[in-house]
Jmol script that loads the backbone (N, CA, C; Angstrom):
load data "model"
ATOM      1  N   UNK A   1      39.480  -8.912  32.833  1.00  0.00           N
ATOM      2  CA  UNK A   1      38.103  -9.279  33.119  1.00  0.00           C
ATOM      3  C   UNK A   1      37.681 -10.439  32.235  1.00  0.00           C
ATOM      4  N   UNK A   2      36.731 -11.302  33.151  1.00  0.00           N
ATOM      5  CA  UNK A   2      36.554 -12.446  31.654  1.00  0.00           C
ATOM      6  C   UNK A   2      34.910 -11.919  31.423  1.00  0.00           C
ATOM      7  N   UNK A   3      34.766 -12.965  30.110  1.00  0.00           N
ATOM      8  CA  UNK A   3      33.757 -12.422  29.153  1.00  0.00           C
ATOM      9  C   UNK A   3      32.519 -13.063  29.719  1.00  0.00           C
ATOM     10  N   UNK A   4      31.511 -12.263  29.408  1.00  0.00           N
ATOM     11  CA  UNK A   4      30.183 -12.452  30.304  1.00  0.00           C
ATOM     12  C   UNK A   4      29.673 -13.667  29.224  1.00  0.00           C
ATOM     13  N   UNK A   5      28.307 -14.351  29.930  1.00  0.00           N
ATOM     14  CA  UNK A   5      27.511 -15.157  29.418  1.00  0.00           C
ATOM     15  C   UNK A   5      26.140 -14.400  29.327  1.00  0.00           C
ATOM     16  N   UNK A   6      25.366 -15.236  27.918  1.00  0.00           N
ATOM     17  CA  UNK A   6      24.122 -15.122  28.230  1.00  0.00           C
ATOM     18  C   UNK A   6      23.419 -15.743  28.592  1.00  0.00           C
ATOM     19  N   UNK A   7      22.099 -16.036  29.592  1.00  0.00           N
ATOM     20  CA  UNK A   7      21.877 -14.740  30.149  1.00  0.00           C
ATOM     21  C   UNK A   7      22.630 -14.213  30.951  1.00  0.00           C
ATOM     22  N   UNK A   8      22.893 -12.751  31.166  1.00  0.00           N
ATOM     23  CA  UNK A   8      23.681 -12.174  32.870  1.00  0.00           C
ATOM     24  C   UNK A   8      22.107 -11.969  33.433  1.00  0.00           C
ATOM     25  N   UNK A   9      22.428 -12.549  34.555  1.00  0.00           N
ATOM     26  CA  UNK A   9      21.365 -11.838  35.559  1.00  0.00           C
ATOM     27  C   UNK A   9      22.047 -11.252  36.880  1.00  0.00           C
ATOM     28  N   UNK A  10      21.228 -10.200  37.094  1.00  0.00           N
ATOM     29  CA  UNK A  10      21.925  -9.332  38.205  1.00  0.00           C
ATOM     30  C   UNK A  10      20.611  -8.409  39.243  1.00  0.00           C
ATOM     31  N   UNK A  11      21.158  -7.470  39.179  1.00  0.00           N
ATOM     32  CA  UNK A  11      20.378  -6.277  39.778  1.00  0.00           C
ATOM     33  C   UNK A  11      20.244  -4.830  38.894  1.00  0.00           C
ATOM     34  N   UNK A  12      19.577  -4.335  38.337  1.00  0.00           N
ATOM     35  CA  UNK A  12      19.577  -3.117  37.653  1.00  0.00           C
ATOM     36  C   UNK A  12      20.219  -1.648  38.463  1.00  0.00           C
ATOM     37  N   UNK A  13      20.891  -1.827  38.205  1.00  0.00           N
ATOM     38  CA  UNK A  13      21.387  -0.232  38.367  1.00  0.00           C
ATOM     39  C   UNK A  13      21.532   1.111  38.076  1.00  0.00           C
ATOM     40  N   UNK A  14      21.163   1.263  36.720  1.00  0.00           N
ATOM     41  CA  UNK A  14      20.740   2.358  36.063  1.00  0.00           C
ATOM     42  C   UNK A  14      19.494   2.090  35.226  1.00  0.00           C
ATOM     43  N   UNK A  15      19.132   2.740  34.242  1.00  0.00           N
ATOM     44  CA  UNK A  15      18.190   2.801  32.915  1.00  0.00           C
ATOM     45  C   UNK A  15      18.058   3.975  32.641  1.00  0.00           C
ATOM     46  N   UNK A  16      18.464   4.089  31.296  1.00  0.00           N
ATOM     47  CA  UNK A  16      18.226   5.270  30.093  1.00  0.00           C
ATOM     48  C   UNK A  16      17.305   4.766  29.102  1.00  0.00           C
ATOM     49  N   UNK A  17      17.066   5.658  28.048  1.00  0.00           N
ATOM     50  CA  UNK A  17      16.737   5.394  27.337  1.00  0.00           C
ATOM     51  C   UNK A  17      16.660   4.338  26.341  1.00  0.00           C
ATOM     52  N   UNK A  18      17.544   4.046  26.246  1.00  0.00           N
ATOM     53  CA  UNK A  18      18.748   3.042  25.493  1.00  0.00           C
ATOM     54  C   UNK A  18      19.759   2.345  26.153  1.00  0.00           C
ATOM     55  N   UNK A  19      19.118   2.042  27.044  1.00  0.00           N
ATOM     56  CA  UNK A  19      20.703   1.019  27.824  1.00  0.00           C
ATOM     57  C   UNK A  19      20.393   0.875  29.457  1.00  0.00           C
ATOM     58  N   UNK A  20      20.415  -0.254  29.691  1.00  0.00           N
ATOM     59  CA  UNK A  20      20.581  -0.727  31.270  1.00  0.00           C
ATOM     60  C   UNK A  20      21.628  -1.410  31.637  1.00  0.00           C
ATOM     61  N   UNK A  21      22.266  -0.845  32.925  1.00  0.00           N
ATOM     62  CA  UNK A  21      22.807  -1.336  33.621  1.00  0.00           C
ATOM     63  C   UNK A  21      22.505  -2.159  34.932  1.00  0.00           C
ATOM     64  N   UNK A  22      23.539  -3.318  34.648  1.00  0.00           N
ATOM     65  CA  UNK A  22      22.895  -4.462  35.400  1.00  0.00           C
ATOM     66  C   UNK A  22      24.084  -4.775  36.641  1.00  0.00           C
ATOM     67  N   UNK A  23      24.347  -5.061  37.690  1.00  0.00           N
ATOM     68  CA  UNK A  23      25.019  -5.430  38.406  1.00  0.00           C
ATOM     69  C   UNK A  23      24.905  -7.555  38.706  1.00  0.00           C
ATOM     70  N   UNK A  24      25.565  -7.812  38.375  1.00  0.00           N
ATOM     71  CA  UNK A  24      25.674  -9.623  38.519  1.00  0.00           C
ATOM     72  C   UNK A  24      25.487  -9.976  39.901  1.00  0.00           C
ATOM     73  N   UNK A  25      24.583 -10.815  39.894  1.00  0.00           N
ATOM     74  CA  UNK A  25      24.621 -11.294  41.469  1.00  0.00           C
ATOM     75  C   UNK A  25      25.381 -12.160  41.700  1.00  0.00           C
ATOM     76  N   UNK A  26      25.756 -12.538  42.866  1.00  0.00           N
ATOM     77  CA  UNK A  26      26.603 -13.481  43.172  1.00  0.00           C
ATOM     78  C   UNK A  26      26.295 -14.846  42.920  1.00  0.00           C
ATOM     79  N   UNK A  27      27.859 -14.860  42.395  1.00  0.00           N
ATOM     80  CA  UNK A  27      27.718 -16.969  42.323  1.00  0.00           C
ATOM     81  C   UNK A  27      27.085 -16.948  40.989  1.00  0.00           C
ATOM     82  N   UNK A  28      26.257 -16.005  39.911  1.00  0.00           N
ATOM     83  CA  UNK A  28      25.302 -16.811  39.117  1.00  0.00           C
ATOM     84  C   UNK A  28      26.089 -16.202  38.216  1.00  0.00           C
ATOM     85  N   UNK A  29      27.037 -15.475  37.943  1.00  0.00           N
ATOM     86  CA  UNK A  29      27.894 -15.108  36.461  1.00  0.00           C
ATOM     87  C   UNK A  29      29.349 -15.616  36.570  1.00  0.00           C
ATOM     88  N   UNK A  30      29.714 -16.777  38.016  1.00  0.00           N
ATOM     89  CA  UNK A  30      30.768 -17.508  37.635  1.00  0.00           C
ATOM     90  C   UNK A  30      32.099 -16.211  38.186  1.00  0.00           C
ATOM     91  N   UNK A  31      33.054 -15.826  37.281  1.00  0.00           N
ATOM     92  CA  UNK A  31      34.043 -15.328  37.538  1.00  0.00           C
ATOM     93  C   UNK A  31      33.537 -13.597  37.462  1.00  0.00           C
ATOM     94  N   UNK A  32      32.640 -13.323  36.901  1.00  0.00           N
ATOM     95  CA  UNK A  32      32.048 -11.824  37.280  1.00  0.00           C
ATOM     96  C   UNK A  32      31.224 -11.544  37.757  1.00  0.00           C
ATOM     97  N   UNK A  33      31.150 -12.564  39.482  1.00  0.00           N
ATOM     98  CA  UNK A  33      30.197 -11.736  39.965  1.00  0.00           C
ATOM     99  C   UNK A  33      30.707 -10.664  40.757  1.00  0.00           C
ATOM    100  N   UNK A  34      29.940  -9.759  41.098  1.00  0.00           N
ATOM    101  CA  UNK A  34      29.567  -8.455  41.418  1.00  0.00           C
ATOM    102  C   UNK A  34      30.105  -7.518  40.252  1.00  0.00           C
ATOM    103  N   UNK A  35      30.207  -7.673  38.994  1.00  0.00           N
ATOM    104  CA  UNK A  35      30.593  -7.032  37.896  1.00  0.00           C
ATOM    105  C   UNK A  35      29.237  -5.640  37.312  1.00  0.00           C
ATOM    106  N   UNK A  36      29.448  -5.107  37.108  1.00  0.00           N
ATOM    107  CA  UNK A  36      28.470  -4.347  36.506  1.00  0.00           C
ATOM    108  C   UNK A  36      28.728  -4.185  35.116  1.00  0.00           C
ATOM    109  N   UNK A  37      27.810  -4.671  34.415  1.00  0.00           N
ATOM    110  CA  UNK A  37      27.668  -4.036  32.570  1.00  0.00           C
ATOM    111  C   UNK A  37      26.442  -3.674  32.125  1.00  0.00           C
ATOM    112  N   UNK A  38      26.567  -2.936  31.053  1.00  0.00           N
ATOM    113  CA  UNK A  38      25.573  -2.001  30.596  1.00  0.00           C
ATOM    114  C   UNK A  38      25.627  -2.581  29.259  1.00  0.00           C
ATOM    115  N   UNK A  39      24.290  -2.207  29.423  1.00  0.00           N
ATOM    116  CA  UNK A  39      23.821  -3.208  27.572  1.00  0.00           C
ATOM    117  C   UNK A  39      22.888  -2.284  27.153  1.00  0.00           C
ATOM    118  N   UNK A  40      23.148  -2.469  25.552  1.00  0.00           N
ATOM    119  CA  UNK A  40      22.440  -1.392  24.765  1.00  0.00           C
ATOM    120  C   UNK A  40      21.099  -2.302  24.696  1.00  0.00           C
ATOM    121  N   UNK A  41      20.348  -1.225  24.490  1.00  0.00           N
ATOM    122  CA  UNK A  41      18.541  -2.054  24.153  1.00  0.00           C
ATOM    123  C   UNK A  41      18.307  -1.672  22.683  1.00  0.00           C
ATOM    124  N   UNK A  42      18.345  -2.877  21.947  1.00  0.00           N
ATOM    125  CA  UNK A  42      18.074  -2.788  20.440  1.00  0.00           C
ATOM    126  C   UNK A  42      16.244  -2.147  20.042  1.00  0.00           C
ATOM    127  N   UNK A  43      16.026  -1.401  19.414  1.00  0.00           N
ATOM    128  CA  UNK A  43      14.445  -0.856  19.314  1.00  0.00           C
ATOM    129  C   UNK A  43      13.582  -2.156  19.479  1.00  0.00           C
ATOM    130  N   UNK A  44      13.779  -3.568  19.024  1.00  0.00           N
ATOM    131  CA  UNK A  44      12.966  -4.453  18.861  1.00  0.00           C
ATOM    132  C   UNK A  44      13.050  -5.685  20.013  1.00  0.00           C
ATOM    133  N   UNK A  45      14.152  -4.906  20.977  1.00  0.00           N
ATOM    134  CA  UNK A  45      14.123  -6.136  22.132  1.00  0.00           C
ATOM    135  C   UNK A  45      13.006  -6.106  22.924  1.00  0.00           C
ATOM    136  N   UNK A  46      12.817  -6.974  23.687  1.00  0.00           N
ATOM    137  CA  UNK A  46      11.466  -7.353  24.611  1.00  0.00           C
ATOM    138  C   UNK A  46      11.916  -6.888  26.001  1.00  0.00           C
ATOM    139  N   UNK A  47      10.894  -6.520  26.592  1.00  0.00           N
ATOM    140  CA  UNK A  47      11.156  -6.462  28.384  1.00  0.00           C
ATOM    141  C   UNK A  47      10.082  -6.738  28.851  1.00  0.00           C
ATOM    142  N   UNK A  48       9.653  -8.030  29.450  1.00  0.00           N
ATOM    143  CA  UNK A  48       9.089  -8.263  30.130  1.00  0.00           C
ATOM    144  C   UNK A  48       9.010  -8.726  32.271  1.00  0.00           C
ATOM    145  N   UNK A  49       7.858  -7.851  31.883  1.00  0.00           N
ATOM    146  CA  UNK A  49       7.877  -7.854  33.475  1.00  0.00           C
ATOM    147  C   UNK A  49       6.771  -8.951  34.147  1.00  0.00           C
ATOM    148  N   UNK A  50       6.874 -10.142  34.949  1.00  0.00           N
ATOM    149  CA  UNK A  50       5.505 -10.906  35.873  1.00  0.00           C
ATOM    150  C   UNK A  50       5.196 -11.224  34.470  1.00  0.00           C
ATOM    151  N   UNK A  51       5.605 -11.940  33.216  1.00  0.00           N
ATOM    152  CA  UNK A  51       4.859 -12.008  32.319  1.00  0.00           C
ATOM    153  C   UNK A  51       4.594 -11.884  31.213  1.00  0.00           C
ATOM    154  N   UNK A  52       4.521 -10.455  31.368  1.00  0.00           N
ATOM    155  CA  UNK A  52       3.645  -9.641  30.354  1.00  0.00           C
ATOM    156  C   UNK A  52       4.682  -8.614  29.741  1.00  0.00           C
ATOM    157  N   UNK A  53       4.936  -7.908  28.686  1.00  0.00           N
ATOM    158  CA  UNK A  53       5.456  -7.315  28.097  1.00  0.00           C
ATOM    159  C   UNK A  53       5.542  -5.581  28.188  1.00  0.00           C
ATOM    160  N   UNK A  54       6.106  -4.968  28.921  1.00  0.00           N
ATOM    161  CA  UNK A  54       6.548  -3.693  29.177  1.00  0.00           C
ATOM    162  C   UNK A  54       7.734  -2.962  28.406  1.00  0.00           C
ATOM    163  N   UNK A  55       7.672  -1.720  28.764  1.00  0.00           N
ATOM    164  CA  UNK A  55       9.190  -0.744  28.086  1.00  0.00           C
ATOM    165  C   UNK A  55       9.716  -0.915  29.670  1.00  0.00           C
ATOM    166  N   UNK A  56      10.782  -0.055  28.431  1.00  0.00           N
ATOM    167  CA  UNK A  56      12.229  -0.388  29.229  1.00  0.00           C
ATOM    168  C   UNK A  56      12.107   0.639  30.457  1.00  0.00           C
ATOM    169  N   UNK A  57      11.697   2.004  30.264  1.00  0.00           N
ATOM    170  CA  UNK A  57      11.431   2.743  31.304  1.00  0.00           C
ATOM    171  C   UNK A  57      10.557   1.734  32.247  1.00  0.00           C
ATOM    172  N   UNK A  58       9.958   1.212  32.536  1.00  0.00           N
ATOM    173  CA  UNK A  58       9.286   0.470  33.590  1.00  0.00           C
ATOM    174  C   UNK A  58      10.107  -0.493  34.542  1.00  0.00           C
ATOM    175  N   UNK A  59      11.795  -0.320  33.958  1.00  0.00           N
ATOM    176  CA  UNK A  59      12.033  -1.391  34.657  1.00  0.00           C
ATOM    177  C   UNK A  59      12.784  -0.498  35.851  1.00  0.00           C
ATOM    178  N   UNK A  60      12.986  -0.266  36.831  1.00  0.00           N
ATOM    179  CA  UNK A  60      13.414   0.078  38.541  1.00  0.00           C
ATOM    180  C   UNK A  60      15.001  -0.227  38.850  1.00  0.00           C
ATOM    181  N   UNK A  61      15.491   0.720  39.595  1.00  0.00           N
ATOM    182  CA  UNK A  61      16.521   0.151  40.098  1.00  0.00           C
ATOM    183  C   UNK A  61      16.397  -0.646  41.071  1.00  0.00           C
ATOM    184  N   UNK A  62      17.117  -2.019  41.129  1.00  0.00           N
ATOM    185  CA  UNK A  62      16.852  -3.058  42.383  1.00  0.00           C
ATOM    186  C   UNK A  62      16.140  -4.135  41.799  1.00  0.00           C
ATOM    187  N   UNK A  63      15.469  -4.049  40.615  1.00  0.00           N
ATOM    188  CA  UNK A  63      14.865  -5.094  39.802  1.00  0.00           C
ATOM    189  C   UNK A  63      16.323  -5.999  39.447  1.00  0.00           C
ATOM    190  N   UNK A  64      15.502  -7.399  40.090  1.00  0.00           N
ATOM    191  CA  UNK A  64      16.348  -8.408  39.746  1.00  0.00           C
ATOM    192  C   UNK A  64      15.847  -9.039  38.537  1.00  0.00           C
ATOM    193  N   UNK A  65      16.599  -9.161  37.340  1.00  0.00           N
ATOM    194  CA  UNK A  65      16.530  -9.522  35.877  1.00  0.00           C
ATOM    195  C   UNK A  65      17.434 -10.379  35.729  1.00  0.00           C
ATOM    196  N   UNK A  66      16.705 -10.716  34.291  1.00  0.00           N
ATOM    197  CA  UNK A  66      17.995 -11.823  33.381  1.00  0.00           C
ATOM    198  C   UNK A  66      17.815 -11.157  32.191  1.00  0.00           C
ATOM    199  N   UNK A  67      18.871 -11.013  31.731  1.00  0.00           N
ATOM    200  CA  UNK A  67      19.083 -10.233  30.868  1.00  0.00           C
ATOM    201  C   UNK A  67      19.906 -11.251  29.175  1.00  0.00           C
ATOM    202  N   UNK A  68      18.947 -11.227  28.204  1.00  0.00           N
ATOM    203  CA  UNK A  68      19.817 -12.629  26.818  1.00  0.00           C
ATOM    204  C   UNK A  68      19.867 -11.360  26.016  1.00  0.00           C
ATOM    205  N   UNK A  69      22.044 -11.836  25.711  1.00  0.00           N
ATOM    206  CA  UNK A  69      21.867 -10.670  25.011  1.00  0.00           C
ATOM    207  C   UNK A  69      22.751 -11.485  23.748  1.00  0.00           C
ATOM    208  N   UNK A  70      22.975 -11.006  22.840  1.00  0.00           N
ATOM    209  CA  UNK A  70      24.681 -10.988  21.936  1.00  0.00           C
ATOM    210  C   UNK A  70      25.438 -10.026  21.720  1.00  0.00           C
ATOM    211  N   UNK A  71      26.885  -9.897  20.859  1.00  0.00           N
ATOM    212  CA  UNK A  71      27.452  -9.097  20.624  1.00  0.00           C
ATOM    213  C   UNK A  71      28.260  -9.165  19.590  1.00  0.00           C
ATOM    214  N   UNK A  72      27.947  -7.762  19.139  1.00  0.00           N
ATOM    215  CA  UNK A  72      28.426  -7.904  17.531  1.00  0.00           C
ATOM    216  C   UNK A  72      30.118  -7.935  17.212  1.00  0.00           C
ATOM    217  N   UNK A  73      30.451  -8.331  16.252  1.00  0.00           N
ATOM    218  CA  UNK A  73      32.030  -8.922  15.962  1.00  0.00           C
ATOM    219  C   UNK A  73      32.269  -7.125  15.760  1.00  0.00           C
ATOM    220  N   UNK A  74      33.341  -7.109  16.517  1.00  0.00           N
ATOM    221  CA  UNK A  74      34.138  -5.982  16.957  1.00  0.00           C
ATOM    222  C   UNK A  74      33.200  -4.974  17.796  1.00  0.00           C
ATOM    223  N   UNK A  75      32.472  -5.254  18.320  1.00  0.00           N
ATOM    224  CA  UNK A  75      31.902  -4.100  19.387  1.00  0.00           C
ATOM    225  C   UNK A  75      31.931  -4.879  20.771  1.00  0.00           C
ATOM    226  N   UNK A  76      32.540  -4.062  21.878  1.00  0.00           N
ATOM    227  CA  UNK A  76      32.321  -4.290  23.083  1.00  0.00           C
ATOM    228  C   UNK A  76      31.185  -4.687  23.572  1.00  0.00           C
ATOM    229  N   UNK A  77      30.239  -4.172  23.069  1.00  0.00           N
ATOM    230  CA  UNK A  77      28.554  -2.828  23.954  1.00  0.00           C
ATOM    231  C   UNK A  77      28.162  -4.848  23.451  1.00  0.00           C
ATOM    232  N   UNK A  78      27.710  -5.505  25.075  1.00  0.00           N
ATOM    233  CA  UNK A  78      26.526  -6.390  24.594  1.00  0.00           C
ATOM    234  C   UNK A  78      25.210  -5.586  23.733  1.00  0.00           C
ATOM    235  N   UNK A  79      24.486  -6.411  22.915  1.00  0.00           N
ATOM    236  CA  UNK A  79      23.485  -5.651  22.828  1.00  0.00           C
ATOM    237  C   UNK A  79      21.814  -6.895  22.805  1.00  0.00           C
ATOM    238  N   UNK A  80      20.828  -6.176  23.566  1.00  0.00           N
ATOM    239  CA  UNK A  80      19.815  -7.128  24.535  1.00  0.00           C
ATOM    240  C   UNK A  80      19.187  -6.697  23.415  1.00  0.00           C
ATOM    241  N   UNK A  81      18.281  -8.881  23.691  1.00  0.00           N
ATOM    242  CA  UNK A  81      17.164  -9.090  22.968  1.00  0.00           C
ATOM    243  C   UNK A  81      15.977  -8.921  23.822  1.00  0.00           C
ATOM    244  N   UNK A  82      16.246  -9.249  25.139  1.00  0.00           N
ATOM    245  CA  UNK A  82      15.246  -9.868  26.513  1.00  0.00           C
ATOM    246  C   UNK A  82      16.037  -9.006  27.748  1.00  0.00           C
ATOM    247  N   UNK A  83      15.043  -8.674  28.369  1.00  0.00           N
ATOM    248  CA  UNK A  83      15.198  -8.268  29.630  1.00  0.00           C
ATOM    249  C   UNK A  83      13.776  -8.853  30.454  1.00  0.00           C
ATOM    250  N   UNK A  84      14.126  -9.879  31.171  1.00  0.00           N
ATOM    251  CA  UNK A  84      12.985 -10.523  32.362  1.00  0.00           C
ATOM    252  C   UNK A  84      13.040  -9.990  33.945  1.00  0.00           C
ATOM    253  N   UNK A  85      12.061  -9.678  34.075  1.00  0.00           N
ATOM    254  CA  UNK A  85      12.075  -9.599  35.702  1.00  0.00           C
ATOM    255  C   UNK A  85      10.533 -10.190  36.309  1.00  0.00           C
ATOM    256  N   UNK A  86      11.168 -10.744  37.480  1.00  0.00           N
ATOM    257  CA  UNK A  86       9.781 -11.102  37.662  1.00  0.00           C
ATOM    258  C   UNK A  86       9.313 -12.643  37.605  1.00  0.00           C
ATOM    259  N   UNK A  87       8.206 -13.017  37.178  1.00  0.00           N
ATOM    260  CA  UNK A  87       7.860 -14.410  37.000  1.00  0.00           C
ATOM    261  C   UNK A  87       8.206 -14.655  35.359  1.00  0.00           C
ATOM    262  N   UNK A  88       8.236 -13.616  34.522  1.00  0.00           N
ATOM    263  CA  UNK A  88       8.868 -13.710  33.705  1.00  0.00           C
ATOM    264  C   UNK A  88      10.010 -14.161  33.047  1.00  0.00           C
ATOM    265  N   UNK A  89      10.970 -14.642  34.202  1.00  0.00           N
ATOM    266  CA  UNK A  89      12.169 -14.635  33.975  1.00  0.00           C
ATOM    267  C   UNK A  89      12.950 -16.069  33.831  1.00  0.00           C
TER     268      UNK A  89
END
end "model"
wireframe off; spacefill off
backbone 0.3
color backbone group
């Protein structure tokens, strides 16, 4: 598999507490699209929705996002600063 960029933008596919999963839309992540990854949500990342600033529970499956994340030297797990959906994005 090759290595994602930031931002991935995709489609949301899950949400926990701590972590969304995003599905890549096509064409816009290059060699992973239709890839799905899951990114941890750091306590101090942002999610904004149309704007304005929401939790992470607010965000839907089918919400199309962009998602800026990094990842720490030796951990797989991206981990998100930003999650946009919306006019936000």
């Amino acid at each position: 598999m090759g290595r994602i960029r930031s931002p991935f933008q995709g489609e949301v596919v899950s949400v926990t507490a701590n972590s969304v999963s995003v599905k890549s839309s096509k064409g816009t992540a290059g060699r992973t699209s239709g890839r799905t990854v899951c990114f941890a949500i750091k306590p101090e990342a942002k999610v904004i929705r149309d704007g304005k600033t929401c939790e992470l529970k607010d965000l839907q499956k089918g919400d199309t996002v962009s998602v800026t994340f990094s990842t720490k030297p030796g951990s797989s797990l991206p981990r998100v600063s930003q999650v946009s959906v919306g006019k936000g994005e």
